[in-house]
N, C-alpha and C positions, 0 to 999 in steps of 0.2 A: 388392181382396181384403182380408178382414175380419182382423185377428192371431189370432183362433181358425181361421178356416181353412185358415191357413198351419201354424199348430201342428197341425193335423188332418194335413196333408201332410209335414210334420216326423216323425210318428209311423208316417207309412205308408213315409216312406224306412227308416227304423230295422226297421220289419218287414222291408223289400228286405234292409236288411245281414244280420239274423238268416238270411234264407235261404239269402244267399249262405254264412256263414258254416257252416250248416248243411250245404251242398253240399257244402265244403271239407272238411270233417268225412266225408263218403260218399268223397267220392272219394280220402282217405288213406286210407279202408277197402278201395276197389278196388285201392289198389297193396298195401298188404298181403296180399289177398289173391292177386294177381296174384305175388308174391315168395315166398308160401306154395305154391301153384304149383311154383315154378320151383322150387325147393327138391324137393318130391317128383318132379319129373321129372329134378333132377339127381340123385338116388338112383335110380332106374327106370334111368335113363341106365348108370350105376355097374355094374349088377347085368346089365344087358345086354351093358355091351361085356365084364364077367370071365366071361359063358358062351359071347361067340361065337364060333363054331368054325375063321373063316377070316378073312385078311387082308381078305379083299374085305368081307365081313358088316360088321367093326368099321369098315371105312371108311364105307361107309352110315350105320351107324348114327352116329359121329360127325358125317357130314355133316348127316344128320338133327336132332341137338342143336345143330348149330350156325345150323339156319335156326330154329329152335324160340328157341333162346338172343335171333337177332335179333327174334321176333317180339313176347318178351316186353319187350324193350327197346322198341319201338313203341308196345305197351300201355302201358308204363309211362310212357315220353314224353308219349304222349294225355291220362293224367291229368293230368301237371304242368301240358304247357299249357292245361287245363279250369281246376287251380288259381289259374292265371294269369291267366286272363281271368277269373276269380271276385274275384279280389284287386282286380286294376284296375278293375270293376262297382264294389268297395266304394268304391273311392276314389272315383268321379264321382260316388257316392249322396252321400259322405260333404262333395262340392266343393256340392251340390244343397244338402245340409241348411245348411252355410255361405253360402250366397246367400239361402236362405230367414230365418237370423236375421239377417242385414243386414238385409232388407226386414221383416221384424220389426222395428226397430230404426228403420226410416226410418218406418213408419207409427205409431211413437209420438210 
């Protein structure tokens, strides 16, 4: 392999990182949005249990928020470990680009 074509494959790791990095960037945007969310369903939530009319109603309905409350925890867990495995992708691109300037380096 020629040192331009290693450089060639040097630049297309570095595009991998941009993407990742990229994705990383979407998916802090899904738990925002995911936490904006839950924010208007805990006002929703609010306004429901101060109109219901019976014990039993507001038990419901807390029950209700509280399977809702775990599912956005779920969502939000999903992101982190996408973040995670986004992160850890960087580093083996970034272990790659390091293997490649040694061998840069051995073919001078």
């Amino acid at each position: 392999m020629s040192i331009d074509s290693v450089k060639r494959q040097i630049e297309g790791y570095k595009r991998d990182i941009d993407r990742e990095k990229s994705r990383i960037t979407d998916y802090r945007g899904d738990i925002a949005k995911i936490r904006i969310r839950k924010s208007r369903d805990a006002d929703h939530y609010s306004r429901r249990l101060k109109s219901a009319s019976s014990t039993a109603i507001k038990h419901s309905i807390r029950a209700q928020k509280k399977r809702d409350w775990e599912r956005y925890s779920r969502e939000i867990e999903r992101e982190r470990d996408k973040i995670a495995r986004s992160r850890e992708k960087i580093k083996d691109i970034r272990e790659k680009i390091k293997r490649c300037r040694e061998r840069i380096k051995r073919l001078r």
